[in-house]
PDB file with SEQRES, HELIX, SHEET and CRYST1 records, atoms N, CA, C and O in Angstrom:
SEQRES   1 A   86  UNK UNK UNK UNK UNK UNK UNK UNK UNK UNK UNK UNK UNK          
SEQRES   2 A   86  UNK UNK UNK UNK UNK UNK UNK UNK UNK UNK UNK UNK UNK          
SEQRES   3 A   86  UNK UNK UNK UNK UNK UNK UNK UNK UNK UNK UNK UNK UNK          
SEQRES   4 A   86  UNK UNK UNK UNK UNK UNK UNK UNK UNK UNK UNK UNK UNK          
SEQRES   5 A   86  UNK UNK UNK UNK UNK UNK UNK UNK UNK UNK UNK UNK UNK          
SEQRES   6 A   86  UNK UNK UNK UNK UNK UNK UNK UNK UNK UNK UNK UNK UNK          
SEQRES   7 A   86  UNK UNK UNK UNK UNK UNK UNK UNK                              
HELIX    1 AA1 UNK A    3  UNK A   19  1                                  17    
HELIX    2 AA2 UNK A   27  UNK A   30  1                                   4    
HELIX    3 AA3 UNK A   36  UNK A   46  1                                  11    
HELIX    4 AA4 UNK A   51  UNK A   59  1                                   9    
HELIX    5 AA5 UNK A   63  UNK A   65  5                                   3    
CRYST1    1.000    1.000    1.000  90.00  90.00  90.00 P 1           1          
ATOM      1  N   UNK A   1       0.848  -1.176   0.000  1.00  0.00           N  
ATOM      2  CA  UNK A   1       0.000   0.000   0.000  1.00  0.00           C  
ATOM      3  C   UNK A   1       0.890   1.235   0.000  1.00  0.00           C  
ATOM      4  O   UNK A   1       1.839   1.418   0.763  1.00  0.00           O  
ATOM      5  N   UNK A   2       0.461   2.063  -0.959  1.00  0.00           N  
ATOM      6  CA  UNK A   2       1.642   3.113  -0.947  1.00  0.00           C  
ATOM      7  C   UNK A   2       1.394   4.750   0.158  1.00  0.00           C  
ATOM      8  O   UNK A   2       0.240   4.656   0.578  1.00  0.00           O  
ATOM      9  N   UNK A   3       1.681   5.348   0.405  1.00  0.00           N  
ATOM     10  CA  UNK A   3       1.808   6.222   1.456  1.00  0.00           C  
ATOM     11  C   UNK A   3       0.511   6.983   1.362  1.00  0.00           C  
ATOM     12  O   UNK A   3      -0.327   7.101   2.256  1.00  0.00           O  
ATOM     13  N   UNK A   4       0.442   7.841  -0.739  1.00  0.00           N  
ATOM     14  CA  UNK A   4      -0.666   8.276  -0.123  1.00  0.00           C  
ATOM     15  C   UNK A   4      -2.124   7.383  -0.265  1.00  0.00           C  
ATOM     16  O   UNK A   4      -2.986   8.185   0.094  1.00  0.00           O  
ATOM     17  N   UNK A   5      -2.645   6.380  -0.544  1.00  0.00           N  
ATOM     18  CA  UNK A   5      -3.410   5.583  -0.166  1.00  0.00           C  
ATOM     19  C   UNK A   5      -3.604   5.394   0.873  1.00  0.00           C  
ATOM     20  O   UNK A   5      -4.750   5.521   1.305  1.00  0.00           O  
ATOM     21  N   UNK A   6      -2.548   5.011   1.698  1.00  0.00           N  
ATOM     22  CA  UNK A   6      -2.657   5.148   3.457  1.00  0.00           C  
ATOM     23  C   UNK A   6      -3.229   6.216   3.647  1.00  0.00           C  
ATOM     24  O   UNK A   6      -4.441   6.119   3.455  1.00  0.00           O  
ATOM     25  N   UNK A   7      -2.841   7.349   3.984  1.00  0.00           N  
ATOM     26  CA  UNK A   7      -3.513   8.605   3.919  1.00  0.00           C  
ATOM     27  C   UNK A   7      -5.102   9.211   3.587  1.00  0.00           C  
ATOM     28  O   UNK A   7      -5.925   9.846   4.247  1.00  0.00           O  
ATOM     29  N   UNK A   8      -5.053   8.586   2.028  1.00  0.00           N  
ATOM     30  CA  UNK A   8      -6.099   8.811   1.780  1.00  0.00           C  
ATOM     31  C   UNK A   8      -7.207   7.748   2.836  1.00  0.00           C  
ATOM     32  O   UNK A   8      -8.273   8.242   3.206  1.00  0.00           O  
ATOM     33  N   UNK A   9      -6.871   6.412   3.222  1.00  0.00           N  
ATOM     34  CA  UNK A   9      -8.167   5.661   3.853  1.00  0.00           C  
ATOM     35  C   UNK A   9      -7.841   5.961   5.726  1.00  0.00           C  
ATOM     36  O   UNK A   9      -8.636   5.451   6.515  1.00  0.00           O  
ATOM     37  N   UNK A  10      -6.820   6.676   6.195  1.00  0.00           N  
ATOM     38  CA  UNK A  10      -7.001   7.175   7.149  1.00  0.00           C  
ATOM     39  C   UNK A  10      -7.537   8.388   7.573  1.00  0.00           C  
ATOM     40  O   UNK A  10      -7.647   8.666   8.768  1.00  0.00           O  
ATOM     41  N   UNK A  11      -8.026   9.445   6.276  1.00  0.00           N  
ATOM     42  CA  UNK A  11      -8.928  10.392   6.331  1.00  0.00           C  
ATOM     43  C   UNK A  11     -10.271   9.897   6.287  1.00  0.00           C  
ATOM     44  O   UNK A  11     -11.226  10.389   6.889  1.00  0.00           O  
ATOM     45  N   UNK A  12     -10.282   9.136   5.718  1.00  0.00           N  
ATOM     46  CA  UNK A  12     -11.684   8.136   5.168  1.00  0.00           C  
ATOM     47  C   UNK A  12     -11.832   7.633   6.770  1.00  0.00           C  
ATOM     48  O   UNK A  12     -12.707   8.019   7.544  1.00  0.00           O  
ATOM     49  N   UNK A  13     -11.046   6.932   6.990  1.00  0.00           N  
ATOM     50  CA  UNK A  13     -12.023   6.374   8.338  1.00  0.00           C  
ATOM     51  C   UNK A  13     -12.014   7.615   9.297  1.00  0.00           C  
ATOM     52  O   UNK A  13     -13.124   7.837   9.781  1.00  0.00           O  
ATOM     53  N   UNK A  14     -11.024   8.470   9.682  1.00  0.00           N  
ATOM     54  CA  UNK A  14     -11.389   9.776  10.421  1.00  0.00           C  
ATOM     55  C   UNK A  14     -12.689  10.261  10.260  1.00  0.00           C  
ATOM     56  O   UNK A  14     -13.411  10.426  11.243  1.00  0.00           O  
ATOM     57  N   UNK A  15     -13.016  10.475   9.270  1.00  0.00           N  
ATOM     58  CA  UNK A  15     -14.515  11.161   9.014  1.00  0.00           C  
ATOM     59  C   UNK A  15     -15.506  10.209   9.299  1.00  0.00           C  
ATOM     60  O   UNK A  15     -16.398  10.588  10.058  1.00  0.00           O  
ATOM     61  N   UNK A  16     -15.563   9.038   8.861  1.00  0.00           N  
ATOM     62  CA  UNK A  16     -15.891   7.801   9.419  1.00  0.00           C  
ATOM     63  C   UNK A  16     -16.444   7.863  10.781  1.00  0.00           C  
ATOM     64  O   UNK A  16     -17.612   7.831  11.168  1.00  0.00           O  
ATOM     65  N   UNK A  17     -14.717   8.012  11.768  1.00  0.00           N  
ATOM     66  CA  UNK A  17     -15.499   7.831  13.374  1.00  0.00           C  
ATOM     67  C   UNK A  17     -15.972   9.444  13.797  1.00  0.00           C  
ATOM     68  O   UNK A  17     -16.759   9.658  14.719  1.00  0.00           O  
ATOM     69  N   UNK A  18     -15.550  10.189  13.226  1.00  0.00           N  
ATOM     70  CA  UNK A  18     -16.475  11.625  13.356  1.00  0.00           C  
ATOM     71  C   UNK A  18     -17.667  11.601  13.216  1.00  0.00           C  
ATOM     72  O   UNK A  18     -18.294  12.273  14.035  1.00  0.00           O  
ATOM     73  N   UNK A  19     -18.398  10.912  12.250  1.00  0.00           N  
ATOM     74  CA  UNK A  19     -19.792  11.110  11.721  1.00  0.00           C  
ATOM     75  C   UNK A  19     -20.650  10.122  13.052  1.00  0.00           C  
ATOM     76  O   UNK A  19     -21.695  10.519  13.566  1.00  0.00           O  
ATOM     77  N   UNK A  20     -19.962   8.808  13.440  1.00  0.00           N  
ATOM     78  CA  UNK A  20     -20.484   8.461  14.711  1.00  0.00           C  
ATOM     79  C   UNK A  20     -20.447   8.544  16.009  1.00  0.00           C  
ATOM     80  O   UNK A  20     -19.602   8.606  16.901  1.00  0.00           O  
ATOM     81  N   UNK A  21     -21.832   8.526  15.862  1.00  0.00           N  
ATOM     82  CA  UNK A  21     -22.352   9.642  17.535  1.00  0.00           C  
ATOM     83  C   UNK A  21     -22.060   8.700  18.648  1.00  0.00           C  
ATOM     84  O   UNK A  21     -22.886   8.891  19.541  1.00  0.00           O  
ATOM     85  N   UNK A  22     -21.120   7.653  18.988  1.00  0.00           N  
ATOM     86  CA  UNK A  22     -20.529   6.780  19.891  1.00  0.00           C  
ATOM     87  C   UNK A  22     -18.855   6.970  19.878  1.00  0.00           C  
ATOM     88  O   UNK A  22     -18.262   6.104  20.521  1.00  0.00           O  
ATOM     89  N   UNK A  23     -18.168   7.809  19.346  1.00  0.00           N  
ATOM     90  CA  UNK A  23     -17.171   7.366  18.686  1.00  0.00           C  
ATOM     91  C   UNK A  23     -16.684   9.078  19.495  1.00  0.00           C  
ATOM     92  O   UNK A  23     -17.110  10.038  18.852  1.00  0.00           O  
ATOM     93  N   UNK A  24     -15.899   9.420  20.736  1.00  0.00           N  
ATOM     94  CA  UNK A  24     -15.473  10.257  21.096  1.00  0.00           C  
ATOM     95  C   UNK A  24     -13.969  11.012  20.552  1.00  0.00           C  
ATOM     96  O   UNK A  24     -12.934  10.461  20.177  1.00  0.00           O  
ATOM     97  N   UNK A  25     -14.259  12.311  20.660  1.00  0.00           N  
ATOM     98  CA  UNK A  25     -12.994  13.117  19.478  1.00  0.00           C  
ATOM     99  C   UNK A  25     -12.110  12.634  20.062  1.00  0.00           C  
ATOM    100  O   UNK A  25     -11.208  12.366  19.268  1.00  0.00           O  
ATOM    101  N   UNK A  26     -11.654  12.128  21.952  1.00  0.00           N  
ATOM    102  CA  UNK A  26     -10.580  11.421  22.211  1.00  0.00           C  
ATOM    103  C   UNK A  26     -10.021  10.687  21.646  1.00  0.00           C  
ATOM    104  O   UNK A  26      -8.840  10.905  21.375  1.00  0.00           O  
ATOM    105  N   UNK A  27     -10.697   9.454  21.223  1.00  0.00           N  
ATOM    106  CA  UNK A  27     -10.263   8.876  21.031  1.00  0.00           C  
ATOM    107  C   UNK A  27      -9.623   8.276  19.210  1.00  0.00           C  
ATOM    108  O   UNK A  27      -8.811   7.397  18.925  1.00  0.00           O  
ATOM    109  N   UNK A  28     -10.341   9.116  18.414  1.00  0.00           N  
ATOM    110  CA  UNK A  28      -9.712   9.720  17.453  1.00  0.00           C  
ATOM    111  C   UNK A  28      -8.295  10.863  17.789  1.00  0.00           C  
ATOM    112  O   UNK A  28      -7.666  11.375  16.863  1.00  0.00           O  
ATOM    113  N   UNK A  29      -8.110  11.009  18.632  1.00  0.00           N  
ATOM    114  CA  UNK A  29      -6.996  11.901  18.914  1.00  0.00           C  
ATOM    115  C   UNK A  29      -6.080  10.377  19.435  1.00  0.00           C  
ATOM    116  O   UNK A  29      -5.016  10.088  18.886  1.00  0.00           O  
ATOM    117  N   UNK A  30      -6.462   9.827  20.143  1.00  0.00           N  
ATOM    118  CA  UNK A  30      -5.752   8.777  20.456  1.00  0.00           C  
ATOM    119  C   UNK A  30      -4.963   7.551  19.380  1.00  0.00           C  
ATOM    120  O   UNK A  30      -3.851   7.051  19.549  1.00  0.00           O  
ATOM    121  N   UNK A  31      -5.803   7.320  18.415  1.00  0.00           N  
ATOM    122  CA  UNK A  31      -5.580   6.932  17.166  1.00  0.00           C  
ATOM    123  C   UNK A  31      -4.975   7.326  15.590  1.00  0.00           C  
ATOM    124  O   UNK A  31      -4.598   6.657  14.628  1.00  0.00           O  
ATOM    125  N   UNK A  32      -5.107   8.817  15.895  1.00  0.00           N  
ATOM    126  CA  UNK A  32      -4.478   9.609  14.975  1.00  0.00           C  
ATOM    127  C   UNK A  32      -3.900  10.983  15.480  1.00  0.00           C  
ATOM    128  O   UNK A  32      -3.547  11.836  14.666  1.00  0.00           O  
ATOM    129  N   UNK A  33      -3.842  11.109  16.342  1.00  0.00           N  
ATOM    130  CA  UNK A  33      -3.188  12.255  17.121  1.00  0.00           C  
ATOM    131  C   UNK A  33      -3.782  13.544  16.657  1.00  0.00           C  
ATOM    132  O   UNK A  33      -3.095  14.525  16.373  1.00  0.00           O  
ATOM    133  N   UNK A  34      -4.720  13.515  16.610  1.00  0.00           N  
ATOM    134  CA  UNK A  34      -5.992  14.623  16.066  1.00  0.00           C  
ATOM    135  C   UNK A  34      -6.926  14.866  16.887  1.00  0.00           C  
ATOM    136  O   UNK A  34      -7.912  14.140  17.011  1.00  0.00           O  
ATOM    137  N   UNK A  35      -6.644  16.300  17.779  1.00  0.00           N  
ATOM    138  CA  UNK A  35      -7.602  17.029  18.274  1.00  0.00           C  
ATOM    139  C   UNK A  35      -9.069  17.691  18.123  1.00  0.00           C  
ATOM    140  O   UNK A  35      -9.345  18.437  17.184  1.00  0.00           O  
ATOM    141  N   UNK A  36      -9.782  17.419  18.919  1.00  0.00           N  
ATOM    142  CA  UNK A  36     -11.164  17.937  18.409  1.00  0.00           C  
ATOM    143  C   UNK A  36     -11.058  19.016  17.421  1.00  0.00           C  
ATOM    144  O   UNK A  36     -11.750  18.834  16.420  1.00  0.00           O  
ATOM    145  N   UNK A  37     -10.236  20.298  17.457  1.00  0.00           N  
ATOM    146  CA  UNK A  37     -10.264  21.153  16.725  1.00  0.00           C  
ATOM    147  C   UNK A  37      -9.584  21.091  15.022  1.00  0.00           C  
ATOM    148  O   UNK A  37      -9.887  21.712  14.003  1.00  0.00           O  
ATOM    149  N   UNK A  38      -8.302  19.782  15.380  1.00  0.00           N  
ATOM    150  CA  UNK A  38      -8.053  19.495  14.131  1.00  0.00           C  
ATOM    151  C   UNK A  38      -8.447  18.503  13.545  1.00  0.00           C  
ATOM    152  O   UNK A  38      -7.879  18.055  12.548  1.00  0.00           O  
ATOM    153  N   UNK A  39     -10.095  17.704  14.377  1.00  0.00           N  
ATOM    154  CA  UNK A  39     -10.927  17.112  13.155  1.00  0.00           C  
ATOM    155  C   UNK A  39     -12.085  18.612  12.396  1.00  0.00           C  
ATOM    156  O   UNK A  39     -12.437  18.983  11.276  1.00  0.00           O  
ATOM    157  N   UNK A  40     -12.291  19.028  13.791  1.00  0.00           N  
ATOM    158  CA  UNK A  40     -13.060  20.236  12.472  1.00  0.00           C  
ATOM    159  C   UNK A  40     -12.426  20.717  11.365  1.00  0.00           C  
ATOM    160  O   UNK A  40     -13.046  20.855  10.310  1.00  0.00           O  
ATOM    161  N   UNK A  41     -11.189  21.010  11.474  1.00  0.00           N  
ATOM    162  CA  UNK A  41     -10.690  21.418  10.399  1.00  0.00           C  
ATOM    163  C   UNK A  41     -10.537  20.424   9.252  1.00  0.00           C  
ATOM    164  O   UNK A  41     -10.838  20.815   8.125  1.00  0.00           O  
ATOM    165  N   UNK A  42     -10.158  19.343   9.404  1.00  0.00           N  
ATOM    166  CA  UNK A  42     -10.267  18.594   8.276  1.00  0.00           C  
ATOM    167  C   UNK A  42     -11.668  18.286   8.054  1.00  0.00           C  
ATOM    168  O   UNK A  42     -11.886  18.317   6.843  1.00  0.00           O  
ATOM    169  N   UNK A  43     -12.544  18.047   8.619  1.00  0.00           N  
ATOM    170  CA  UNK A  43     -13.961  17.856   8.331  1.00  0.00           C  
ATOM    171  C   UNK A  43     -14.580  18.815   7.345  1.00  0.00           C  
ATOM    172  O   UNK A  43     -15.337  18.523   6.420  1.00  0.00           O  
ATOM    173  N   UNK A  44     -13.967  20.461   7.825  1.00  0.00           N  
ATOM    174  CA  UNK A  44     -14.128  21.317   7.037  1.00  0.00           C  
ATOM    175  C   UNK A  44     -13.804  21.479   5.484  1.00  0.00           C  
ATOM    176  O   UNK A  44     -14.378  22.017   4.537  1.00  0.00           O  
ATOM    177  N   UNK A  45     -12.277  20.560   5.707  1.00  0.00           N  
ATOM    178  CA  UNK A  45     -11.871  20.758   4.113  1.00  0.00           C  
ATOM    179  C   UNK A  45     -12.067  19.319   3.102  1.00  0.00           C  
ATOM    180  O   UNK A  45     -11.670  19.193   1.944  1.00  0.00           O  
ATOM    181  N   UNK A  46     -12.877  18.209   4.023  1.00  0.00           N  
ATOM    182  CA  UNK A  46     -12.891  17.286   3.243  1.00  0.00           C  
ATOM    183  C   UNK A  46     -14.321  17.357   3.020  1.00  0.00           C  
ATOM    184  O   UNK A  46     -14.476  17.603   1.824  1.00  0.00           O  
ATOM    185  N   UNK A  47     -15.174  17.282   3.468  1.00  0.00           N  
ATOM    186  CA  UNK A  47     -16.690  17.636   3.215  1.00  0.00           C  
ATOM    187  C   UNK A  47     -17.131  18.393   2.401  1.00  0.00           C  
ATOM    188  O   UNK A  47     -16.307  19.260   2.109  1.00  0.00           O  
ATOM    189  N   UNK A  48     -18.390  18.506   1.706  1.00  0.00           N  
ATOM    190  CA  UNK A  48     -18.903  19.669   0.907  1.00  0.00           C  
ATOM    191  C   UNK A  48     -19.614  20.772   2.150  1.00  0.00           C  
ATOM    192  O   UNK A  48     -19.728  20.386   3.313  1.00  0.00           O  
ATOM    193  N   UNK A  49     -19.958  21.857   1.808  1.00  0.00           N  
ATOM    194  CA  UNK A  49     -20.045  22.095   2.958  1.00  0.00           C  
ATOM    195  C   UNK A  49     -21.365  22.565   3.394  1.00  0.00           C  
ATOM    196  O   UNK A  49     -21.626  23.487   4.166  1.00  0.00           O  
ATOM    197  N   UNK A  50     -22.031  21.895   2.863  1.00  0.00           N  
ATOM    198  CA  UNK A  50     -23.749  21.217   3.403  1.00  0.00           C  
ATOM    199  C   UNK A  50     -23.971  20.390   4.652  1.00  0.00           C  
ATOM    200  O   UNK A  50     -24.700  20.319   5.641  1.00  0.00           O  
ATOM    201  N   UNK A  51     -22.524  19.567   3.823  1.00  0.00           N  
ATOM    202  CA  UNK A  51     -22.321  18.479   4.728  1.00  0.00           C  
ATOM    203  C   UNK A  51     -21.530  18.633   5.961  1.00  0.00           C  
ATOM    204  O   UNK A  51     -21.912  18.044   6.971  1.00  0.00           O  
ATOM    205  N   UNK A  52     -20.534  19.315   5.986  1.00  0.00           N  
ATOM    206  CA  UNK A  52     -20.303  20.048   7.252  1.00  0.00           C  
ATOM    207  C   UNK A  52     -21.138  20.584   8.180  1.00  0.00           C  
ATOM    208  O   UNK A  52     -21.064  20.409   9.396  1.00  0.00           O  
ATOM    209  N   UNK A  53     -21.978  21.277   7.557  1.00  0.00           N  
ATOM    210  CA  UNK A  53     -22.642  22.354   8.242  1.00  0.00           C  
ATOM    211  C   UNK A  53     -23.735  20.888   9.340  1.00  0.00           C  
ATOM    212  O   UNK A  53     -23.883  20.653  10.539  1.00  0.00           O  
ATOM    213  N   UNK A  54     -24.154  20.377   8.267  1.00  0.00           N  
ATOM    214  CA  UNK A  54     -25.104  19.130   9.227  1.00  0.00           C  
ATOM    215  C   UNK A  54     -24.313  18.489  10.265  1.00  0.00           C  
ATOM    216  O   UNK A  54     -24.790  18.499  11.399  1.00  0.00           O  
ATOM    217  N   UNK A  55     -22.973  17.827  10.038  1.00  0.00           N  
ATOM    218  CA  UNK A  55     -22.065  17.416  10.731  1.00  0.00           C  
ATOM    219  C   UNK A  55     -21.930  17.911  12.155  1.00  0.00           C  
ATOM    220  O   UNK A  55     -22.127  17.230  13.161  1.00  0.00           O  
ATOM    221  N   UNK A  56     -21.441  19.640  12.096  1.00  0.00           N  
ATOM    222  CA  UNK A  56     -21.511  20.538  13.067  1.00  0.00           C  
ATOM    223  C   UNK A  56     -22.655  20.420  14.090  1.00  0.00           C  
ATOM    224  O   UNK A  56     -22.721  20.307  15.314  1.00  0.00           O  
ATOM    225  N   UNK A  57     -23.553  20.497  13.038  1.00  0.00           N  
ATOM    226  CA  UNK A  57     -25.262  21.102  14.204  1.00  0.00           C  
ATOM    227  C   UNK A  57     -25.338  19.628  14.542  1.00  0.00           C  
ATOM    228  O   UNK A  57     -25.888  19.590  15.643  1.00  0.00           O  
ATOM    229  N   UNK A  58     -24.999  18.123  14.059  1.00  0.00           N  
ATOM    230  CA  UNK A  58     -25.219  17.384  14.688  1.00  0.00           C  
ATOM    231  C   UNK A  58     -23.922  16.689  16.170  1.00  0.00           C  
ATOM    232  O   UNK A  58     -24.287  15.765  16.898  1.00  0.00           O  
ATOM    233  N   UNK A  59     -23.337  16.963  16.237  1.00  0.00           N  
ATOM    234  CA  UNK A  59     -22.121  16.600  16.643  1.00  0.00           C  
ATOM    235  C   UNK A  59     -21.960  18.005  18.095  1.00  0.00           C  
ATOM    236  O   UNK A  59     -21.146  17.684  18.961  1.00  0.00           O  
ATOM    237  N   UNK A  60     -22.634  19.335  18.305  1.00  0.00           N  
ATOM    238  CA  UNK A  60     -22.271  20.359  18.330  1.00  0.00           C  
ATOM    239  C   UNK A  60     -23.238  19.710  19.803  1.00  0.00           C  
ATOM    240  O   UNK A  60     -24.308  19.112  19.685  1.00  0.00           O  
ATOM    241  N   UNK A  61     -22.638  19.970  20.955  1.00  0.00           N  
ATOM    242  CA  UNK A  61     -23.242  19.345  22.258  1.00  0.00           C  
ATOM    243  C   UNK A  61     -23.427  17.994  22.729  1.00  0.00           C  
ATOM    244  O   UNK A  61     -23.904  17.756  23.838  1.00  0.00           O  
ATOM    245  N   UNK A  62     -22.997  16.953  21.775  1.00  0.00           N  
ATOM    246  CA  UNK A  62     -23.274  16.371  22.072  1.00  0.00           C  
ATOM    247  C   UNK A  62     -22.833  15.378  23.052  1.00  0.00           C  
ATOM    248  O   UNK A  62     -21.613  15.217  23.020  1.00  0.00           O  
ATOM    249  N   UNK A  63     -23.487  14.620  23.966  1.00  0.00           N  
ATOM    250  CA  UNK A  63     -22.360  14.069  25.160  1.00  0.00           C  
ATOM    251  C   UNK A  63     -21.494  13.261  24.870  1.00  0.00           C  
ATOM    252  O   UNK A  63     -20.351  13.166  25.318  1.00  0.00           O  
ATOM    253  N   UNK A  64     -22.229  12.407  23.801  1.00  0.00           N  
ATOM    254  CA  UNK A  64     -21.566  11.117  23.524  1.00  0.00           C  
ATOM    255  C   UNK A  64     -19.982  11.153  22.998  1.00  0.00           C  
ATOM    256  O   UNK A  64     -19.120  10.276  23.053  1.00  0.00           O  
ATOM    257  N   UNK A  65     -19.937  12.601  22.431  1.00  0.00           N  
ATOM    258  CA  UNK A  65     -18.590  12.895  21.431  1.00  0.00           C  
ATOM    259  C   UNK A  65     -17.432  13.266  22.129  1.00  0.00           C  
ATOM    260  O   UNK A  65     -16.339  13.360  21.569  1.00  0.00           O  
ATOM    261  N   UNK A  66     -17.697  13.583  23.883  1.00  0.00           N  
ATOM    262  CA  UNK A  66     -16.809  14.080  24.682  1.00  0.00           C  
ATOM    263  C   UNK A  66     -16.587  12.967  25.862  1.00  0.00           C  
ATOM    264  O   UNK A  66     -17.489  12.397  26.476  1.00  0.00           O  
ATOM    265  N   UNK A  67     -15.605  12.843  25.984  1.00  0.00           N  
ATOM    266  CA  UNK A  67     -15.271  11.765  27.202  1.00  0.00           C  
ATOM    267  C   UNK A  67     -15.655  11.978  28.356  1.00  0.00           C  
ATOM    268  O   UNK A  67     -16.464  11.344  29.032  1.00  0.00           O  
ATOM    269  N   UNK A  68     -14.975  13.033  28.635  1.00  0.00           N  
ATOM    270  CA  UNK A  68     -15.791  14.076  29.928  1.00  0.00           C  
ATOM    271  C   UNK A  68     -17.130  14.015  30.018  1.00  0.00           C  
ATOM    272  O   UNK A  68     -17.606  14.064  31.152  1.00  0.00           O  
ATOM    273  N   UNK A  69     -17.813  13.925  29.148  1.00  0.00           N  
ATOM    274  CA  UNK A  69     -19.052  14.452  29.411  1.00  0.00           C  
ATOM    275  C   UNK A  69     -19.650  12.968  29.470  1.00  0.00           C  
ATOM    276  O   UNK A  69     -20.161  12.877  30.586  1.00  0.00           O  
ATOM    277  N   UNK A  70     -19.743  12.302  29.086  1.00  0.00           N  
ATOM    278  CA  UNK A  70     -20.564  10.682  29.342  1.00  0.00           C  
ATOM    279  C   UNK A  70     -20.044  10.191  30.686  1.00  0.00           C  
ATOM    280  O   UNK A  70     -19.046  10.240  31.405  1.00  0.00           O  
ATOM    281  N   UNK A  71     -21.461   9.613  30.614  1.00  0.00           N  
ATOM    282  CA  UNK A  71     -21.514   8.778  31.879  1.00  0.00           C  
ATOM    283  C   UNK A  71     -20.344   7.663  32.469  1.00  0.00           C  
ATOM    284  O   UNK A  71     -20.094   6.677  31.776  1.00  0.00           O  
ATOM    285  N   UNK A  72     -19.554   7.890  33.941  1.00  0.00           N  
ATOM    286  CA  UNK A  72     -18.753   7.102  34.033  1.00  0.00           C  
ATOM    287  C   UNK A  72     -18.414   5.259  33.559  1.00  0.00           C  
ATOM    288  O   UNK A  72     -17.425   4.545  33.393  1.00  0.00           O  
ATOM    289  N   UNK A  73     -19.611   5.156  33.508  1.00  0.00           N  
ATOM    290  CA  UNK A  73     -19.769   3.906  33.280  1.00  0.00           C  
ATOM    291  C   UNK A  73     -19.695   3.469  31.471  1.00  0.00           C  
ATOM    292  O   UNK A  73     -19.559   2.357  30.962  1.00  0.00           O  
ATOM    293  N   UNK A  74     -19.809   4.506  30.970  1.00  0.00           N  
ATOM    294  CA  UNK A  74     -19.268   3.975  29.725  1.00  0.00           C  
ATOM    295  C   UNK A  74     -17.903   4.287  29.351  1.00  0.00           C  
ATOM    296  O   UNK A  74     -17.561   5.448  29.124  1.00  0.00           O  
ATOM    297  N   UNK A  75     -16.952   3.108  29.263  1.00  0.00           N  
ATOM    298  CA  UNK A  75     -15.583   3.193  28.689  1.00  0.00           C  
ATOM    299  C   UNK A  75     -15.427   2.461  27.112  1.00  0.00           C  
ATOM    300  O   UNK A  75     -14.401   1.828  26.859  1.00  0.00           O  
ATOM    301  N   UNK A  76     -16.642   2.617  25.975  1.00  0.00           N  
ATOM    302  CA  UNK A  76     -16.196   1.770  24.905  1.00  0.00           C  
ATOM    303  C   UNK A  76     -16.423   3.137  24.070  1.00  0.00           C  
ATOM    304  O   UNK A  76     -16.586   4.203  24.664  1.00  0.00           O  
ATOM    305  N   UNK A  77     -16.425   3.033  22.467  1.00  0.00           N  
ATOM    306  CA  UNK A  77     -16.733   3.610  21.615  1.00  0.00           C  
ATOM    307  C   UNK A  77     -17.529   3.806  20.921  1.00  0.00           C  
ATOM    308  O   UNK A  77     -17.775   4.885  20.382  1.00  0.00           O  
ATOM    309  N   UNK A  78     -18.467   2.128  20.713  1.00  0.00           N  
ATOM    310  CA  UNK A  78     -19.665   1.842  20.328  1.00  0.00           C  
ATOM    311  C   UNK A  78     -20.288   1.362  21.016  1.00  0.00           C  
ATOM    312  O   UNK A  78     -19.942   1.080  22.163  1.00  0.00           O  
ATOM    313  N   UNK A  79     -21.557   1.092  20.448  1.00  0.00           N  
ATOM    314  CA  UNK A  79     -22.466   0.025  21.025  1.00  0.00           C  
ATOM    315  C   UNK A  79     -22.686  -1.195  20.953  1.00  0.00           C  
ATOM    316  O   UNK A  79     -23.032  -1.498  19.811  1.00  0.00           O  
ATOM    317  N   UNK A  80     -22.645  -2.089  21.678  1.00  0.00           N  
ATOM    318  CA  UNK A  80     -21.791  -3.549  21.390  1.00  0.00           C  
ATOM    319  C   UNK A  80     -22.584  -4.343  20.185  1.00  0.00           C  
ATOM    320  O   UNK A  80     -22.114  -5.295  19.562  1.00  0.00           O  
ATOM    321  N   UNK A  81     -24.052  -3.682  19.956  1.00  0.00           N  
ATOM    322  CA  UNK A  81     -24.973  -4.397  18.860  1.00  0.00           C  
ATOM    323  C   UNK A  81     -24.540  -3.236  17.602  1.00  0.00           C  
ATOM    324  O   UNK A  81     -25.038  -3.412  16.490  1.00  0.00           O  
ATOM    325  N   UNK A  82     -23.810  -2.319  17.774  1.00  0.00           N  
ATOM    326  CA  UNK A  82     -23.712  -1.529  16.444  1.00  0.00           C  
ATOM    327  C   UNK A  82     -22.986  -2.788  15.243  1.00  0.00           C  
ATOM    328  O   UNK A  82     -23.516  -2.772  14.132  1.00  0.00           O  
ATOM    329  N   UNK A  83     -21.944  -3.723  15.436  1.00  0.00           N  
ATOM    330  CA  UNK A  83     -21.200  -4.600  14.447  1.00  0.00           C  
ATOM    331  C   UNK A  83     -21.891  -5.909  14.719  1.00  0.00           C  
ATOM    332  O   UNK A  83     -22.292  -6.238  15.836  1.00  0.00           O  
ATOM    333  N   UNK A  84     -22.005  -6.634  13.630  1.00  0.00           N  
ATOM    334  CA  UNK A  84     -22.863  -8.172  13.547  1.00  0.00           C  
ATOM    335  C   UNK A  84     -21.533  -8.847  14.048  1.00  0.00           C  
ATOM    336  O   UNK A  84     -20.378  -8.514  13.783  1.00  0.00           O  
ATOM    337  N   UNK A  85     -21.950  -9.804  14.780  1.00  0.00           N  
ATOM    338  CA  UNK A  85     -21.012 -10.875  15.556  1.00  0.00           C  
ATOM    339  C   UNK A  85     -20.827 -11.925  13.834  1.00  0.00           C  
ATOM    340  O   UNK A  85     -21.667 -11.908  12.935  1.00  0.00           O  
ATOM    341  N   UNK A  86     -19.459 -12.760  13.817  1.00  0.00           N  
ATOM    342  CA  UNK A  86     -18.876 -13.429  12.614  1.00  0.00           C  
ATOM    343  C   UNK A  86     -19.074 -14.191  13.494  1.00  0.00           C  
ATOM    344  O   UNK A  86     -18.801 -15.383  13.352  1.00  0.00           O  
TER     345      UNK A  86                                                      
END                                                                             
């Protein structure tokens, strides 16, 4: 796989765990060393910006997206029925 292919499907899944509302900006920072503020920015420049704008107003308070802010008792990313068991 050549470098920018890598690249290109590690923006791809970035936006990926951005768009899900289980999936905290931590831990995208943890995985790609990308801060809440520098997924907006790429969100900004990879999106059309319709699609941003929905992104924003959906994502914009929400608890699930902040570590801090959810309930102690959840330490995962998803929801264990979000992926079909193989």
């Amino acid at each position: 796989m050549s470098e920018n292919s890598r690249l290109e499907s590690d923006v791809s899944r970035i936006i990926e765990m951005a768009w899900e509302d289980r999936t905290p900006f931590e831990a995208i920072e943890q995985l790609y060393g990308l801060n809440e503020s520098a997924v907006v920015t790429l969100m900004r420049r990879e999106l059309k910006p319709s699609s941003y704008r929905l992104w924003r107003k959906r994502v914009n308070g929400r608890v699930t997206k902040h570590q801090k802010l959810r309930h102690p008792d959840i330490n995962r990313g998803f929801c264990p029925t979000q992926y079909k068991q193989k």
